[in-house]
LUMZA-45032 format. One line per 10 residues: number of its first residue (from 1); their letters; for each residue x, y, z of N, C-alpha, C. Coordinates in Angstrom, 3 decimals, padded with zeros to 6 digits. Layout:
// residues N
NUM> a> X Y Z X Y Z X Y Z ~ ...
***
This chain:
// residues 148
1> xxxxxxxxxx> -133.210 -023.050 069.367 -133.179 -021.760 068.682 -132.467 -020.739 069.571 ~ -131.457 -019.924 068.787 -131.129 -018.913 069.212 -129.966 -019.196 070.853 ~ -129.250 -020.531 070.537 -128.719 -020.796 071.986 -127.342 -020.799 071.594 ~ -126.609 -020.238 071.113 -124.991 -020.446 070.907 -124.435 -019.243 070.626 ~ -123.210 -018.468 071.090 -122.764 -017.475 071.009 -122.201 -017.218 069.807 ~ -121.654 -018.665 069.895 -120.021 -019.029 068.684 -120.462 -020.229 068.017 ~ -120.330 -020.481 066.479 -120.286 -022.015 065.875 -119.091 -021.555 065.056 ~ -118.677 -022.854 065.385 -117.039 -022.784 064.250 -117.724 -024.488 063.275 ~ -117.277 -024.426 062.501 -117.848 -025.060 061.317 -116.721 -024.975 060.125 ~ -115.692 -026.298 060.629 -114.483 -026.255 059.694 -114.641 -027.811 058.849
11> xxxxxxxxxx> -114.641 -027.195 057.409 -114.250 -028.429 056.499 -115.704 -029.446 056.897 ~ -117.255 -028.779 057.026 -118.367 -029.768 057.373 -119.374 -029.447 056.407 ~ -119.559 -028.043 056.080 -120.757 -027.534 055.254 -120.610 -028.018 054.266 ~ -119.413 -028.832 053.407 -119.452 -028.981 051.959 -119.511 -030.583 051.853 ~ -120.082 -031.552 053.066 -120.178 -032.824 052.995 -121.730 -032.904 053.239 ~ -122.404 -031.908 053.448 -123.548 -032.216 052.997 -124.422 -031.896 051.329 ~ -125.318 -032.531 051.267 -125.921 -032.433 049.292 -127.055 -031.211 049.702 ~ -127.294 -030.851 050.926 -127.847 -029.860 050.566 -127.520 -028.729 051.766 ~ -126.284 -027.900 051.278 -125.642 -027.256 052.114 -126.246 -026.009 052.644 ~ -127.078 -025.581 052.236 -127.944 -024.583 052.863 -128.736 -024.693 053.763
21> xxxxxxxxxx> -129.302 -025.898 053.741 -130.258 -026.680 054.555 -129.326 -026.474 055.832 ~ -128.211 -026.881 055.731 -126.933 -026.962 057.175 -126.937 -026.125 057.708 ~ -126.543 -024.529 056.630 -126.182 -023.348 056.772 -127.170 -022.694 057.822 ~ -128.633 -022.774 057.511 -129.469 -022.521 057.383 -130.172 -022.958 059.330 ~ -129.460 -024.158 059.528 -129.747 -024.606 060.721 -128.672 -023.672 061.872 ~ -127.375 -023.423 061.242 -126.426 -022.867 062.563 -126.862 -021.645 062.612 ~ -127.690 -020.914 061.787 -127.842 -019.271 061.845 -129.227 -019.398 062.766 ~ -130.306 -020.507 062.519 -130.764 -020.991 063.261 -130.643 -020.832 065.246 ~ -129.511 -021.496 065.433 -129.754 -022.246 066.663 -128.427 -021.144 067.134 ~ -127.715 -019.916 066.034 -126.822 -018.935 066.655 -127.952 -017.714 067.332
31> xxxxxxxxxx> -127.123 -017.319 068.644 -127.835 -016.162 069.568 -128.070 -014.984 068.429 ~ -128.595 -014.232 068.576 -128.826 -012.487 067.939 -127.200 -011.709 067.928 ~ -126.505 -011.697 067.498 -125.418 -011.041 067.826 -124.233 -011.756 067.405 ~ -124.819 -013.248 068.157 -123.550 -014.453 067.667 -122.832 -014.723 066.580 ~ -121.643 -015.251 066.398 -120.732 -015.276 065.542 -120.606 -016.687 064.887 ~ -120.627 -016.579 063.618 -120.266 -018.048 062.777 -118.838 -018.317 061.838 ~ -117.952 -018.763 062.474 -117.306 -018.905 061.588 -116.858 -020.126 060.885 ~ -117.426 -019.713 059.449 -117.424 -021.429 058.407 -116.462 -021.364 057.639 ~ -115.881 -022.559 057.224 -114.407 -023.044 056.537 -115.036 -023.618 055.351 ~ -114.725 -023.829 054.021 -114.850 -024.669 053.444 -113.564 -024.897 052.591
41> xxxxxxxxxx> -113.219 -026.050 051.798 -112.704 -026.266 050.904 -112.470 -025.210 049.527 ~ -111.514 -024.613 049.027 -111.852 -023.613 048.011 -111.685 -024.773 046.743 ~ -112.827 -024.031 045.551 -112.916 -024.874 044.875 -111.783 -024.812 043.538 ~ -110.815 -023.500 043.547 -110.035 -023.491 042.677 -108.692 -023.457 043.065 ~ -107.831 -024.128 044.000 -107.020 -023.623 044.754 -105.536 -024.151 043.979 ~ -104.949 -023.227 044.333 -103.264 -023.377 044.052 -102.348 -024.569 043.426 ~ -103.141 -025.575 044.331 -102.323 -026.801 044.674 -102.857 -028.141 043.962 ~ -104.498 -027.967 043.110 -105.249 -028.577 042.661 -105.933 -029.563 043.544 ~ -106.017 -029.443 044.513 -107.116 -030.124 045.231 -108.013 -030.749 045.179 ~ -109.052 -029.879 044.418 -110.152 -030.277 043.360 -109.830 -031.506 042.530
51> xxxxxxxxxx> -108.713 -031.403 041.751 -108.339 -032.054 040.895 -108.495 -034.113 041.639 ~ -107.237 -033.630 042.809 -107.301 -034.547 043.334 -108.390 -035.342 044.358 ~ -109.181 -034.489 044.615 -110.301 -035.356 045.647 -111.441 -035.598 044.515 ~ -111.606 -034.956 043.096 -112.373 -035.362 042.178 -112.114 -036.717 041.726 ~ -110.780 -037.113 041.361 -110.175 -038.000 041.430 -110.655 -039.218 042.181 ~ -110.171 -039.223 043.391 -110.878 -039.845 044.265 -112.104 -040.411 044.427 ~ -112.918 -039.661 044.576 -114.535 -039.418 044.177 -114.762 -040.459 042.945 ~ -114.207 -040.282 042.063 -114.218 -040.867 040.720 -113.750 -042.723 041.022 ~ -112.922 -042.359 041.399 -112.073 -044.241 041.545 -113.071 -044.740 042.684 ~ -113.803 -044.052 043.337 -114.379 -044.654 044.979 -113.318 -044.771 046.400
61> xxxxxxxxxx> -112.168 -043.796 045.824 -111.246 -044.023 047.839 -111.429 -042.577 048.181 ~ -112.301 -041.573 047.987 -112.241 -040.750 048.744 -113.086 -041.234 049.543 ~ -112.704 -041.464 050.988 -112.959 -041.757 052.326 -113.617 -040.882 053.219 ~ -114.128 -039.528 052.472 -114.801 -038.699 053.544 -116.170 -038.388 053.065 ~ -116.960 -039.510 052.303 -117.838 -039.345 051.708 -117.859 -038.848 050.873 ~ -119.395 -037.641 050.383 -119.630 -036.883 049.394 -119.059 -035.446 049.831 ~ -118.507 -034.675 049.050 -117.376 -033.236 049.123 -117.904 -032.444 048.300 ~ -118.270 -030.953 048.493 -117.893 -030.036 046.928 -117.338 -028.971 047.611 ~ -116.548 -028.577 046.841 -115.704 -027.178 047.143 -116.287 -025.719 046.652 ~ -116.150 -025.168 046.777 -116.524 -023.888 046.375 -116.057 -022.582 046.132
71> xxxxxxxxxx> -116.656 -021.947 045.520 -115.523 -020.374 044.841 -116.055 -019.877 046.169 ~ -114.803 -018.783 046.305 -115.143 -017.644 046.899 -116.362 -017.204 046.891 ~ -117.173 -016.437 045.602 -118.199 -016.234 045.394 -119.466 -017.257 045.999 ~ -119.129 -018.488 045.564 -120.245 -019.402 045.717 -120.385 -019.126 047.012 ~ -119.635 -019.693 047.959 -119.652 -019.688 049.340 -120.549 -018.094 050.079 ~ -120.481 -017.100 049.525 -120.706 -015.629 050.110 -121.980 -016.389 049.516 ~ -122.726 -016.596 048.694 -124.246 -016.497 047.804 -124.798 -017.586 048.845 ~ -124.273 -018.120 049.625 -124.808 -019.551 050.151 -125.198 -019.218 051.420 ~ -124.420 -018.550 052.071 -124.411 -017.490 053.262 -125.489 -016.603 053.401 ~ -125.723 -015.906 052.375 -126.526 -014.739 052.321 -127.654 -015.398 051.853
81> xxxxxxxxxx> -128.055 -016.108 051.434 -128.801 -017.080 050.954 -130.104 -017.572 052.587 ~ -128.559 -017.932 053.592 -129.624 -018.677 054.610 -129.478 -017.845 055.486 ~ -128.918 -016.383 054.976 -129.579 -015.365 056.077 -128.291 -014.755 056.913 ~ -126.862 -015.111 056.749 -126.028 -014.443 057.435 -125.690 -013.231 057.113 ~ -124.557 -012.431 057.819 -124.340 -011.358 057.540 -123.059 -011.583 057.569 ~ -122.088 -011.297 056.180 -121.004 -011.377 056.488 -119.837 -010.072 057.184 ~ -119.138 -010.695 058.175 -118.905 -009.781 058.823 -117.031 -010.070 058.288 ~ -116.555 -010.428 057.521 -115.043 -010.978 057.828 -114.762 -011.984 056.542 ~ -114.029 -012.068 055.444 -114.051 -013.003 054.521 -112.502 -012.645 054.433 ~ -111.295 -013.056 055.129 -109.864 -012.609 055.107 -108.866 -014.770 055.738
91> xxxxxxxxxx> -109.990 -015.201 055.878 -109.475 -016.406 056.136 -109.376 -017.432 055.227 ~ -107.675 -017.519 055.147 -107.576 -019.377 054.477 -106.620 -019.854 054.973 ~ -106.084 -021.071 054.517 -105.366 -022.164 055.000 -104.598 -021.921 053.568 ~ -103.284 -021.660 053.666 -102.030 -021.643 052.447 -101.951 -023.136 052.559 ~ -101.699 -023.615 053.667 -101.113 -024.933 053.448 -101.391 -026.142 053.033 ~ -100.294 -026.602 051.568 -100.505 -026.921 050.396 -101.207 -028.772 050.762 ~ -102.110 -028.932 049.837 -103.295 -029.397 049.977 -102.322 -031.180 049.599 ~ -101.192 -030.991 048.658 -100.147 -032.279 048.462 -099.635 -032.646 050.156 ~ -099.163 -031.335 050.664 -098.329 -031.560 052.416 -099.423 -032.224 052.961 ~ -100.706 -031.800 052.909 -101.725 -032.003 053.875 -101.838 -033.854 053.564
101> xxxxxxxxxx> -101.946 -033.851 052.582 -102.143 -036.003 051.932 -100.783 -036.411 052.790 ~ -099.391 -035.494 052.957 -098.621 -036.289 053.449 -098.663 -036.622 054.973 ~ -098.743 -035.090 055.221 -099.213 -035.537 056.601 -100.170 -036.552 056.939 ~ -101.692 -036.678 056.736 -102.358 -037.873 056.327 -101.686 -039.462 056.113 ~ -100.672 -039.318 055.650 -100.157 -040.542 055.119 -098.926 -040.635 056.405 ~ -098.186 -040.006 056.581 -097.520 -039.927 058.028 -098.167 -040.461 059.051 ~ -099.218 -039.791 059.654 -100.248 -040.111 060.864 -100.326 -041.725 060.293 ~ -101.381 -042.617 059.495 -101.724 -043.191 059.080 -100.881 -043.948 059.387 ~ -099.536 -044.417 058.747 -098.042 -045.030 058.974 -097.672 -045.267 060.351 ~ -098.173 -044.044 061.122 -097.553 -043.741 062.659 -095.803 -042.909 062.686
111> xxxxxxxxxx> -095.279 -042.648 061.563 -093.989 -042.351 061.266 -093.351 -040.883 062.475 ~ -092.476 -041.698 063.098 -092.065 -040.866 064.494 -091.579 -039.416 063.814 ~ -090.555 -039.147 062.306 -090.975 -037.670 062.081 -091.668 -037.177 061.809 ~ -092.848 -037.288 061.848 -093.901 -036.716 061.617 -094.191 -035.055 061.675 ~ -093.904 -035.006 062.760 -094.329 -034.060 063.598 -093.472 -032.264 063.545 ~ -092.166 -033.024 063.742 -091.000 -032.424 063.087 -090.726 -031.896 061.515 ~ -091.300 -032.425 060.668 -091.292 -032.665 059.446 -092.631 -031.512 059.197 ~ -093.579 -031.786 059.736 -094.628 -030.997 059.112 -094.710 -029.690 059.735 ~ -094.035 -029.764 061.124 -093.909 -028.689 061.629 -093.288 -027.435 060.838 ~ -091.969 -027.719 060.141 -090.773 -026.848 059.186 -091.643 -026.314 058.242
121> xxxxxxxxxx> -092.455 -027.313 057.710 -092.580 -026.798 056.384 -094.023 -026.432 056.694 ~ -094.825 -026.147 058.085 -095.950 -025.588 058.086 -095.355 -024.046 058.296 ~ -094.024 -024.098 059.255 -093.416 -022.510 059.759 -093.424 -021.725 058.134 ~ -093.188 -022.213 057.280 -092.330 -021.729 055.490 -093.723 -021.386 055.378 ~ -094.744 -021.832 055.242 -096.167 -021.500 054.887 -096.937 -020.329 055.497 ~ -096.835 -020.774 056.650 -097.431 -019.520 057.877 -096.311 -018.062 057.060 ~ -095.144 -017.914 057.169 -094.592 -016.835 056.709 -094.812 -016.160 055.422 ~ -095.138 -017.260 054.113 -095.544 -016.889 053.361 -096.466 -016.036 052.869 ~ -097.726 -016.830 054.064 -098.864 -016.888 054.259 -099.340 -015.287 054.418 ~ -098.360 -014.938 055.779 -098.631 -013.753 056.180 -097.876 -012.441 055.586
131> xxxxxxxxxx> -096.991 -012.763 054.613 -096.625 -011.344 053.932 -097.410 -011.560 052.343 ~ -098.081 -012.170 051.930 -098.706 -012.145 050.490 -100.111 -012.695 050.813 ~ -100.742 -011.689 050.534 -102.970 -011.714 050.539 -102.772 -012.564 049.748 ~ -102.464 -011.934 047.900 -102.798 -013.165 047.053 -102.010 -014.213 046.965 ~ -101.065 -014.945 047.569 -100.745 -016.037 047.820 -101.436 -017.090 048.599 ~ -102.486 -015.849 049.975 -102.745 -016.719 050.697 -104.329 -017.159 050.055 ~ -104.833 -015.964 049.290 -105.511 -016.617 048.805 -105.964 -017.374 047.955 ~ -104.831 -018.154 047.479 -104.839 -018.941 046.830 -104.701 -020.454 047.559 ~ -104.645 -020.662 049.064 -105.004 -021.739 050.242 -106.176 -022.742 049.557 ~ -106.144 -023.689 049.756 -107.079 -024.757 049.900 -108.302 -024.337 050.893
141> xxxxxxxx> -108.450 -023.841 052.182 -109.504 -023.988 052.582 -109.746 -022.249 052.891 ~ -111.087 -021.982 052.942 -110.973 -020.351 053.323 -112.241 -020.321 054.313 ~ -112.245 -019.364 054.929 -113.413 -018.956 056.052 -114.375 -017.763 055.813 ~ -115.159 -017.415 056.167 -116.112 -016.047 056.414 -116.800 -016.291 057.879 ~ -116.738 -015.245 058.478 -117.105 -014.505 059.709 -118.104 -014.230 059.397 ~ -119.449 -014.851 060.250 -120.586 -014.443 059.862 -121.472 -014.548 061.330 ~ -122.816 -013.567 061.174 -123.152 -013.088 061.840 -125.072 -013.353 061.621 ~ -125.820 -013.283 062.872 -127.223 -013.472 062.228 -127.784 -012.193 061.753
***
């Protein structure tokens, strides 16, 4: 209880079935003051994401277990729920949730452009990213800054 300054918590809260229970433990074991910052999957995003890891889910090859994504909204009610304070809700990930399977599939392969390749078209994103809010919030994964 009460022993961590900082928890970063990217892409984990939404692989458990009872995500509050999770939530509920890092606000837990965060200091008085300490900072949480959680990522999840957005559940309506740009690029259909949803679409595709439902998919998955459905046939049996999604490989990262059980997943749910979540609205904007949901995510703040889940938070406040196990007691945080949100201090910061301005974080997502633009980058498109199709690039991300390729990259995935690159690594996987071992394919020597890899690196080069995802690099270009992560620079096009980041720029995007940072002159349009509602573009970016329309990212696959988003964050809130939270606090006990």
């Amino acid at each position: 209880k009460n022993s961590f300054d900082f928890i970063i918590s990217i892409g984990t809260v939404e692989h458990f079935p009872d995500s509050i229970k999770a939530l509920k433990e890092m606000k837990r074991v965060l200091k008085p003051g300490g900072v949480a910052m959680i990522s999840v999957p957005v559940k309506y995003d740009l690029w259909g994401r949803f679409l595709f890891i439902g998919l998955l889910q459905k046939l049996g090859r999604y490989h990262y277990g059980y997943e749910i994504q979540y609205s904007r909204g949901e995510l703040k009610n889940l938070l406040t729920k196990a007691g945080f304070r949100i201090l910061d809700d301005k974080g997502y990930l633009i980058f498109p949730s199709p690039l991300r399977a390729l990259d995935y599939f690159f690594h996987i392969k071992k394919f020597k452009m890899e690196k080069k390749v995802i690099k270009k078209i992560l620079n096009i994103f980041y720029k995007i990213e940072t002159k349009s809010k509602f573009i970016a919030g329309l990212g696959y994964m988003m964050a809130y800054k939270c606090t006990k």
